[in-house]
N, C-alpha and C positions, 0 to 999 in steps of 0.2 A: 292624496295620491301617494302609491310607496310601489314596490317593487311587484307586491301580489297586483297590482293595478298591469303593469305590464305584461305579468305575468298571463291574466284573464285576457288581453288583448290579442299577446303570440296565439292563444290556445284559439281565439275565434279570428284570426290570420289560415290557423291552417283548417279550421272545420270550415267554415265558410269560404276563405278564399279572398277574402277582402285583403287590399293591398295595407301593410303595416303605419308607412307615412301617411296617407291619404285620410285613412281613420285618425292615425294621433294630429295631422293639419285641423282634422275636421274640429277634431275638439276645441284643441287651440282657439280655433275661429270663434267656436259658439262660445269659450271662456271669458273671451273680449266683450262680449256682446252681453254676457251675464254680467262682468267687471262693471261697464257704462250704466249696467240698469241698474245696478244695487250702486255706487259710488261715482258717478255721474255722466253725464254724457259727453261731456265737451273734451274729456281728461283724454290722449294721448298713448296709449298703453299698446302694448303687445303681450303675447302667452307665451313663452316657450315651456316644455315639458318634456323631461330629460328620457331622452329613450331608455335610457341601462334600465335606472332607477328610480324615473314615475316622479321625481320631482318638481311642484309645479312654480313658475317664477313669475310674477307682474312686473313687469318692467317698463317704466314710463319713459319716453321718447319726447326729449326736448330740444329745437333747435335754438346754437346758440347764435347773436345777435348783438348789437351795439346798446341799442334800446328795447327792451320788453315790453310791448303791446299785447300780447297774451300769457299770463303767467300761467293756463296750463298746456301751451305748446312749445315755449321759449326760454330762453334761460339768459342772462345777461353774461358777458365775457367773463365779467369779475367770477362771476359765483360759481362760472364752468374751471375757471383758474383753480380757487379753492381746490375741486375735487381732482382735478389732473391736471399739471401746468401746461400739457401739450396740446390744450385743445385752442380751437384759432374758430375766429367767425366763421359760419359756414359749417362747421360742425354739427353732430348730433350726440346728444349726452343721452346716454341711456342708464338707471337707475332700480333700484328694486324695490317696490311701495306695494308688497304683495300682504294682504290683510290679513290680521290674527284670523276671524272667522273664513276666511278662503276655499280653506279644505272644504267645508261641508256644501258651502255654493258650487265648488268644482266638481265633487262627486255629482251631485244632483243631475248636474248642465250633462257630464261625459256620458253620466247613462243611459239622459235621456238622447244625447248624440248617438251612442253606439246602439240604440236600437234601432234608431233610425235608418242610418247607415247599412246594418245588418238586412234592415228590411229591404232596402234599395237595391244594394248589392243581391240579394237572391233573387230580387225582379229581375235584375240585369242579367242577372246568372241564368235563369231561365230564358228568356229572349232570346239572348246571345245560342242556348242550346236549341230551341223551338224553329227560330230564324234558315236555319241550314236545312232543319228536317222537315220543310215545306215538299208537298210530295211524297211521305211517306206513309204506310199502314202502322198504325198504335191501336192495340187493345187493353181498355180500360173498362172501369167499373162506374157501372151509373150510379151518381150520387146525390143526386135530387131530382127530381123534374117539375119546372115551372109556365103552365101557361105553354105547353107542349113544345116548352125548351129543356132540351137534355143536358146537365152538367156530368163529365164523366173525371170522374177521380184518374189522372197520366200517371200518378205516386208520387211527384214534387210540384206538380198546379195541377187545375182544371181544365178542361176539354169543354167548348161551348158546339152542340147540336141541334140545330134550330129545325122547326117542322118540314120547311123546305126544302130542305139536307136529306130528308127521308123520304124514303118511299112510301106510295101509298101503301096502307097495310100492316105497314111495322109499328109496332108497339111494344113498348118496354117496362118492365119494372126497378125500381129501386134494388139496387146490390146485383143485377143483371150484369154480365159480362159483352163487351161489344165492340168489335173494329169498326175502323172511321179511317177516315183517309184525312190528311192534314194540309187543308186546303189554305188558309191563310191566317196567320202570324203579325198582331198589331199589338201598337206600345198604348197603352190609356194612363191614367191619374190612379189607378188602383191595379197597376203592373197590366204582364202583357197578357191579352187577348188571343187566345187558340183556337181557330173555328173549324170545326171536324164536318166533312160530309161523307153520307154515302149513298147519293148520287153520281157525284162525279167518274167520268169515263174513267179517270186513274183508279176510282178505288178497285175497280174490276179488270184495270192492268196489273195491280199489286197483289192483289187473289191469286190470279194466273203465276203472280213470280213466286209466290209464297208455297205454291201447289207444284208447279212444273220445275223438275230442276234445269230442264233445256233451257228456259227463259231467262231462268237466274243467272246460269251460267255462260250466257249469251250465246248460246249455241241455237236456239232459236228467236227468232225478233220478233215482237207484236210490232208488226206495221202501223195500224190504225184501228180504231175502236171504235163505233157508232152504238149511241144506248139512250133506252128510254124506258129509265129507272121506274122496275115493279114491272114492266110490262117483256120488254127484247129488249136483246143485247146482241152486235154483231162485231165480229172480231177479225180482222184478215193478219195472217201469222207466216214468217217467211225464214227459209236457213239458205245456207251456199253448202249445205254439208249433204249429202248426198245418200248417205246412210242415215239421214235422219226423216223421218214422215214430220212435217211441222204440227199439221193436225190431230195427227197419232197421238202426238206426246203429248198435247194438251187435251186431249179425251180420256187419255190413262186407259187402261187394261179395264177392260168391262164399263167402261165410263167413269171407273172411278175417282178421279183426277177433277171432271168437269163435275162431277154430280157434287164433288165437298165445295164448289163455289155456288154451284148452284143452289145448294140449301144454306150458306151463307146469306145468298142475295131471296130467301125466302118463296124459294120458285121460279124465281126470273128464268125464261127461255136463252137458251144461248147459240149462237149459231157461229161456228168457226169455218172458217176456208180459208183458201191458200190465196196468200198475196203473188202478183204476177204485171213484171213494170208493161207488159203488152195488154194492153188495155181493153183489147175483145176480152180476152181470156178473165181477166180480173174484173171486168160487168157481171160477163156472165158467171163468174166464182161468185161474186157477191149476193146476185140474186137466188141464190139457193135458201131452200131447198127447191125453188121453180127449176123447171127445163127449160133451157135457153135454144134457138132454131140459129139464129144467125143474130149480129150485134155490127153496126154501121155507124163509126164515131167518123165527127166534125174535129178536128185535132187543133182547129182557132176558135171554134166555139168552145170547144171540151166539152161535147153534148155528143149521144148518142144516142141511136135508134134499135130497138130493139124487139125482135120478134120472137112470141112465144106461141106453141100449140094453144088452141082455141080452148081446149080446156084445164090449159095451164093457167088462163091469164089472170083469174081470180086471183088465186098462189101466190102469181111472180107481184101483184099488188099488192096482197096483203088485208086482213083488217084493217077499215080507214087508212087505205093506202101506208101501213109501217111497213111494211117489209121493201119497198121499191124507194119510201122516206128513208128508211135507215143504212139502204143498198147507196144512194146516191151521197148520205154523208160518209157513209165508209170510203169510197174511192174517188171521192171530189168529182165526180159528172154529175153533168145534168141527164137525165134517162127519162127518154119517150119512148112508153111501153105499147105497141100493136099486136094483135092478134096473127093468125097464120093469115085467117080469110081478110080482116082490114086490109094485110098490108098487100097483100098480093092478087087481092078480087077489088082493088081500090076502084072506084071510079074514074074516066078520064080527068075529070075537076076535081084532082087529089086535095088541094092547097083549103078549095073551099068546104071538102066533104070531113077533111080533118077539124078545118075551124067550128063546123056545127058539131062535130060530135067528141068536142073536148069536154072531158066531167074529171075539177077539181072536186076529188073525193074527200081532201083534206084542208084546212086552211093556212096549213104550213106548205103545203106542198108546191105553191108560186114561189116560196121560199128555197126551196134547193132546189127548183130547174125543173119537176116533175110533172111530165104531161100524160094522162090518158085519153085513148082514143076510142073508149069504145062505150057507149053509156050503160047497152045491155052489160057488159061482163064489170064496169063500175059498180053499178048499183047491185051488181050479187057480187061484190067482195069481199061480203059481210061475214060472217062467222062460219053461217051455214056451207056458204059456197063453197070458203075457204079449207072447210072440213071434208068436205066432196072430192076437190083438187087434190087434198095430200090423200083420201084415200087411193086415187086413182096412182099417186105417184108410186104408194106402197108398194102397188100391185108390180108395179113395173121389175121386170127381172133382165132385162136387155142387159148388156156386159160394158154397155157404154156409161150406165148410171155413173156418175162423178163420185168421189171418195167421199166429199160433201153431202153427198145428197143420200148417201147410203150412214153417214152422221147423224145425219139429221133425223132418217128412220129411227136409228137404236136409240135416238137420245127420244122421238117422242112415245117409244115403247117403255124406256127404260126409266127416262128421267123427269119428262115434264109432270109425270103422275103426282 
């Protein structure tokens, strides 16, 4: 050990960051531990190692004592006399018995410590960075893919993408470029753990921020997000600013704003409306692109009823009931959707004519609150019907059409292609 030893230490102080003492403790530590194994175990020693000048010293640590029961931890009063007369029982004699061969056992031990260390220290170094940025958008490079696990090169670790992260449909190759959203951040035995999705609702809040400067700059707020990655996505978006359209800005000029997410997320449908804390208005926002007649919330149940034109009601259901599923997690109600004719040609024995003619379209849909009451306009919810319904909406030119629903046109003209 000599001064270039220090030297090499400062230099990977400031490239890495590793704290000065902590590294030269470390060694110390392991020096003792190599001292024991080459020259015995039972002996008494300490390392110290001169910060200037790299100097390294073995110093044995003897207490002294009346009578010597161990002669390599104890020293007798006389023999501590000898070396310094002021030393008194109770003391600790410390000495220097640092070995001609030393140096080359020291090198060996320190380097293999300081790789160690080096190694540790960039786990930690990373962690410590990753830890914070839970929740953010990183675009990185695929660098292997295993067993339809995706490893994405971040430029100082890897990115782990497992198949249920992704969407049906996405497929990648090696040296492919790809955002992920950075879902969670764990410590393991071979550093931390980074697990990227992009399924998750944030990654398609982070799109929107990265795309709309309104969002970024909080001048518009994404309320809530409801998605079912590869398939819809439904967005309610809200300002206090007056001059600003919420929807507008996130559609962009010709669509172009929503169409660069959308061909991110490989096609995904997106349907944005306007958040509104009055909760008819914000049903009926949600379930667009359907026409909405009237909307009757339970304000202790948080359930509401809801009536659509007869041949709206395919629409305002959806495919396998998603669009009335994704309507009810966007705005936290439970929605029971009726017809024009159900709800107001009901029969006297309402209570009983509803209970027979409930058709769960979906098996998630006991799950957010979701009742339909009609089995004929159920069972044609299907693709067909639903293609039927928006053409009918197309058609519509009345000046009441919602800003939404006239979105929702340009983007199936413009974008879902």
């Amino acid at each position: 050990m000599n001064k270039e030893f220090i030297n090499a230490i400062d230099d990977l102080v400031r490239e890495k960051g590793i704290s000065k003492d902590v590294l030269i403790e470390a060694i110390e530590s392991a020096l003792v531990s190599a001292y024991k194994k080459n020259y015995g175990t039972a002996q008494n020693v300490r390392v110290n190692i001169d910060r200037e000048e790299g100097d390294v010293d073995v110093l044995m640590r003897r207490d002294v004592v009346e009578e010597v029961e161990d002669e390599f931890t104890q020293i007798s009063i006389d023999e501590a006399l000898e070396i310094d007369p002021r030393y008194q029982v109770g003391d600790v004699v410390e000495y220097r018995v640092t070995p001609k061969d030393f140096g080359r056992i020291a090198a060996q031990t320190a380097k293999q410590v300081v790789v160690q260390r080096i190694r540790e220290a960039e786990r930690g170094i990373v962690f410590d960075n990753y830890i914070d940025r839970q929740g953010e958008l990183i675009t990185g490079v695929v660098q292997r893919i295993s067993n339809e696990t995706i490893f994405v090169n971040m430029g100082n670790t890897e990115g782990i993408l497992v198949a249920g992260e992704r969407a049906s449909g996405e497929r990648y190759k090696v040296n492919d470029r790809i955002k992920a959203y950075i879902m969670d951040v764990r410590k393991s035995t071979k550093g931390p753990q980074i697990f990227l999705s992009r399924t998750h609702p944030g990654f398609v809040e982070k799109l929107f921020e990265l795309e709309v400067p309104e969002i970024e700059d909080g001048t518009v707020v994404i309320k809530s997000i409801a998605r079912e990655a590869g398939s819809r996505t439904k967005i309610a978006v809200y300002t206090e600013d007056e001059n600003v359209d919420p929807v507008g800005a996130c559609v962009g000029t010709g669509g172009s704003r929503v169409k660069n997410i959308v061909d991110e997320l490989f096609g995904e449908k997106i349907d944005i409306t306007t958040w509104d804390d009055d909760p008819k208005v914000l049903i009926k926002n949600v379930l667009s692109p359907a026409k909405v007649e009237e909307v009757m919330v339970d304000e202790e149940e948080k359930a509401a009823t809801v009536v659509v034109p007869d041949y709206q009601l395919s629409l305002a259901i959806g495919k396998s009931g998603q669009n009335v599923r994704l309507a009810a997690r966007l705005c936290g109600w439970k929605i029971d959707i009726k017809s024009h004719s159900q709800y107001f040609d009901a029969p006297e024995d309402e209570e009983e004519y509803i209970e027979d003619g409930i058709e769960y379209v979906d098996d998630d849909a006991d799950e957010y609150g979701i009742e339909y009451v009609d089995d004929e306009y159920a069972d044609d919810a299907g693709e067909e019907g639903e293609e039927e319904a928006a053409e009918d909406v197309d058609a519509e030119t009345d000046e009441e059409v919602s800003e939404d629903e006239d979105m929702s046109e340009d983007r199936g003209d413009e974008l879902e292609e």
